[in-house]
Backbone as CSV, one residue per row, in Angstrom:
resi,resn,N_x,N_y,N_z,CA_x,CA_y,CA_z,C_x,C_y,C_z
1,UNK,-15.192,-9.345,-9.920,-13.787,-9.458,-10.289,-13.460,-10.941,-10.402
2,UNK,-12.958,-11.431,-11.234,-12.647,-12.658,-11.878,-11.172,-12.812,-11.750
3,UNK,-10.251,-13.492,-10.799,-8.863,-13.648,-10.972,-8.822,-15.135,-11.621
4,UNK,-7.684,-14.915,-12.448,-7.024,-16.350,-12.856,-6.405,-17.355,-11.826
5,UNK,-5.816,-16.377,-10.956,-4.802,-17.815,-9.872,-5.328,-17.546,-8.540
6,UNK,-5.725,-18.750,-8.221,-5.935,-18.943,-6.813,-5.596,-17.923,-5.509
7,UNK,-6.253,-17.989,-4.465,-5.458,-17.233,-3.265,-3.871,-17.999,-3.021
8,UNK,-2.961,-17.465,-2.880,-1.509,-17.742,-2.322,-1.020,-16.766,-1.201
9,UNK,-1.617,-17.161,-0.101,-1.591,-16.113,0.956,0.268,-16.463,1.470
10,UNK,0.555,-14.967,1.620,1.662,-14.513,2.236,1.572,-14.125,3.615
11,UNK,2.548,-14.589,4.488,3.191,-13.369,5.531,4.014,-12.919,4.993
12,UNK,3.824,-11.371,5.248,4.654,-10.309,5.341,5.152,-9.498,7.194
13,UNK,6.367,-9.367,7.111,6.520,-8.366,8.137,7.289,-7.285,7.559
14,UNK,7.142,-6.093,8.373,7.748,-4.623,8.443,7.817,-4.120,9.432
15,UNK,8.261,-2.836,9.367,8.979,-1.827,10.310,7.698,-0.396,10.127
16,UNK,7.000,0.160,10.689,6.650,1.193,11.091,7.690,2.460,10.516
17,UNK,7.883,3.186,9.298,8.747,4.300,9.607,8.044,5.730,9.414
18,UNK,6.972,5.612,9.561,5.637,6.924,9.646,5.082,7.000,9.892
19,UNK,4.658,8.215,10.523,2.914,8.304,11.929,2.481,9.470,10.475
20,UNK,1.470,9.766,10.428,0.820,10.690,10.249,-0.617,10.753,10.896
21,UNK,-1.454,12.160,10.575,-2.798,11.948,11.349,-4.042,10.758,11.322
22,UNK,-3.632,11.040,9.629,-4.497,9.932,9.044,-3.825,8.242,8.287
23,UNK,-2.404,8.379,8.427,-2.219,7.341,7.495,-0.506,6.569,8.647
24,UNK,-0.471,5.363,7.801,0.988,4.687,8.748,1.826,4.541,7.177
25,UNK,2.659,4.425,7.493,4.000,3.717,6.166,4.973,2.443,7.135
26,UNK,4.771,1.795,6.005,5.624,0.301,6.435,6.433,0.227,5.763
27,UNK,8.073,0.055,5.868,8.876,-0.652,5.136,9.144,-1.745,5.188
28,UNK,8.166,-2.659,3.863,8.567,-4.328,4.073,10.153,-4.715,4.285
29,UNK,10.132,-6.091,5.510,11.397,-6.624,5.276,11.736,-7.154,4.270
30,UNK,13.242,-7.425,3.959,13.436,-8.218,2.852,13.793,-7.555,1.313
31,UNK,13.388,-6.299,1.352,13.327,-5.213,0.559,12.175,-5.735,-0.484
32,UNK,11.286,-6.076,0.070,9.943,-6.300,-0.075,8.975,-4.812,-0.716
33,UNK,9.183,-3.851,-0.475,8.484,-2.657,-0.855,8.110,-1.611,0.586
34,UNK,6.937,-0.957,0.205,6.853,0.269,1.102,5.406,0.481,0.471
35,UNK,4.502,0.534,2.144,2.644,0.681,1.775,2.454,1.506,2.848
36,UNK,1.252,1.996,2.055,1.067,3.338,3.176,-0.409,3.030,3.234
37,UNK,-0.739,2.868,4.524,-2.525,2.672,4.679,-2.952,3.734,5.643
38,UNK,-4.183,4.296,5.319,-5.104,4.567,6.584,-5.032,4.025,7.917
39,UNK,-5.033,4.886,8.894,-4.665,4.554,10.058,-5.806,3.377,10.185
40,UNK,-7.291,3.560,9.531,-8.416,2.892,9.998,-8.247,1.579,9.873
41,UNK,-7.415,0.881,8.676,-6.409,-0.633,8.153,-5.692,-1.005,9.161
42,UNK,-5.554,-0.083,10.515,-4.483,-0.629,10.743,-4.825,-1.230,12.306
43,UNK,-5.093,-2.517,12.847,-5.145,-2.645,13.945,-3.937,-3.167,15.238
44,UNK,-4.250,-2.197,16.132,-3.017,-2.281,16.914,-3.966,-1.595,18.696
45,UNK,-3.337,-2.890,19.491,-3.954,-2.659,21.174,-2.832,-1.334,21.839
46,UNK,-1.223,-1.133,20.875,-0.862,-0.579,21.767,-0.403,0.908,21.001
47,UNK,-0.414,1.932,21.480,-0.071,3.215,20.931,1.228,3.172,20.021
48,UNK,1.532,4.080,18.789,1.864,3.604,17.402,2.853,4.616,17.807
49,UNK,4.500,3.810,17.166,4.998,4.226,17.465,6.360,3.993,16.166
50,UNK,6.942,4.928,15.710,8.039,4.782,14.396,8.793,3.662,15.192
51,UNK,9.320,2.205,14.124,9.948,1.471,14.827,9.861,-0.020,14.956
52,UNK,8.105,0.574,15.146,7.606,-0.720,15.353,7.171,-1.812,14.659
53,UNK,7.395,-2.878,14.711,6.638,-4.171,13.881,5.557,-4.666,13.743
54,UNK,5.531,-4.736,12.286,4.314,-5.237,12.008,4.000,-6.384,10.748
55,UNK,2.784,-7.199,11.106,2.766,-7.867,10.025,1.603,-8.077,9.522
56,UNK,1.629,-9.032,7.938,-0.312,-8.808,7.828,-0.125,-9.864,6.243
57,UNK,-0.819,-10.314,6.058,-1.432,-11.397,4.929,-1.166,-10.957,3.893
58,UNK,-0.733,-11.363,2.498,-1.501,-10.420,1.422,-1.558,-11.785,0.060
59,UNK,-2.045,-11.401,-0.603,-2.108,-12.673,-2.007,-0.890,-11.359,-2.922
60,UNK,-0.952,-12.272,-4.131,-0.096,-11.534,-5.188,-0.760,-10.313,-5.879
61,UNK,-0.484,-9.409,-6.601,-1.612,-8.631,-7.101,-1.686,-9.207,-8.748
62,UNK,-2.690,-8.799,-9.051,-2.881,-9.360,-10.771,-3.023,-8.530,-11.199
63,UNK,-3.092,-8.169,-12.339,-3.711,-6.918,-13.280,-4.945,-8.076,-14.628
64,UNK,-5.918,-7.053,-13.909,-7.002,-7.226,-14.714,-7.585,-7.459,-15.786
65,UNK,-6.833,-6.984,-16.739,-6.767,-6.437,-18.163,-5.572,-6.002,-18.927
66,UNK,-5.821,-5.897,-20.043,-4.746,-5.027,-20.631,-5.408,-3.351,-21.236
67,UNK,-6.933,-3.278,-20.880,-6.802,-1.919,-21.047,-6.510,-0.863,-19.901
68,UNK,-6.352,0.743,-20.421,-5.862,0.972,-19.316,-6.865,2.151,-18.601
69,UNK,-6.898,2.102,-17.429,-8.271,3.107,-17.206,-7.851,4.585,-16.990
70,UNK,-8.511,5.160,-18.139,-7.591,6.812,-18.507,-8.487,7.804,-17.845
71,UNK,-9.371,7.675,-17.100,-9.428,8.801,-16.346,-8.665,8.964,-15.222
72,UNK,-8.358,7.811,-14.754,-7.205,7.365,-13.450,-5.702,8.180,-14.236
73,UNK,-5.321,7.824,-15.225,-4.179,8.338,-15.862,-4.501,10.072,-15.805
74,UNK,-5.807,10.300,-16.290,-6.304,12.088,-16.316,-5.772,12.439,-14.841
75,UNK,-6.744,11.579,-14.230,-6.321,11.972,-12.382,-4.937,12.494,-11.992
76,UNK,-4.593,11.364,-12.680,-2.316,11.575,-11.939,-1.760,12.521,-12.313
77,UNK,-2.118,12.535,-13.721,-1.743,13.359,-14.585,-1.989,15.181,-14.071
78,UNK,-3.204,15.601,-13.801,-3.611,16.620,-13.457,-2.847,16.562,-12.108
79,UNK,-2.748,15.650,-10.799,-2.136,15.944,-10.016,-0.479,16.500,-9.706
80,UNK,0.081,15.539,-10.971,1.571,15.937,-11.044,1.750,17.196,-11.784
81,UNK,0.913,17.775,-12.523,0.807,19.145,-13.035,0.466,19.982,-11.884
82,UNK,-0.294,20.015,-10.683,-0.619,20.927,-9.615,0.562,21.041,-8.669
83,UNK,1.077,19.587,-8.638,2.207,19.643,-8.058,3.908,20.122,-8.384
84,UNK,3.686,20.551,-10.013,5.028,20.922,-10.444,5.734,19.707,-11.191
85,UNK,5.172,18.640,-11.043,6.604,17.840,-11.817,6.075,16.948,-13.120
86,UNK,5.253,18.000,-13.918,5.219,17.755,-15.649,5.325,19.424,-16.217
C-alpha cells in the first residue's frame, strides 16, 4: 500500500456506549464519529463498562484509488437485501 501523505498521528478520545460479546462502540468526542471494534482491539486492565473513556491514535484515512471494488459493493448489496432494506 502506497499512501501519498505522511503519518499525521491524532489523539482521539471517546465514551464507551456498547458492550457486546464480541465487539465495543465508541462515540468520538467532539462529534468526531462512532467505531465499533472487536473486543480483541481493545486493551483495557479494568472490566468494561458503558460510560467509560477511552482513547487511541489514528492517522487520516485516504482512499486508494478511484476504482471501486464491486464485489465488496456485491457483498453490501446482498446483505441489505437479506436484511430487508433494498
Amino acid at each position: 500500500m502506497d499512501l501519498k501523505y505522511g503519518d499525521k498521528i491524532i489523539e482521539m478520545q471517546g465514551v464507551i456506549v456498547e458492550l457486546h460479546d464480541g465487539c465495543v462502540a465508541v462515540d468520538f468526542k467532539g462529534r468526531l464519529g462512532y467505531l465499533k471494534v472487536p473486543m480483541r482491539m481493545l486493551i483495557s486492565d479494568y472490566p468494561l463498562k458503558v460510560g467509560q473513556e477511552v482513547g487511541l491514535r489514528m492517522s487520516f484515512v485516504e482512499v486508494l484509488s478511484e476504482e471501486v471494488n464491486e464485489k465488496y459493493v456485491s457483498n453490501i448489496e446482498i446483505r441489505k437485501r437479506k436484511e430487508g432494506k433494498i
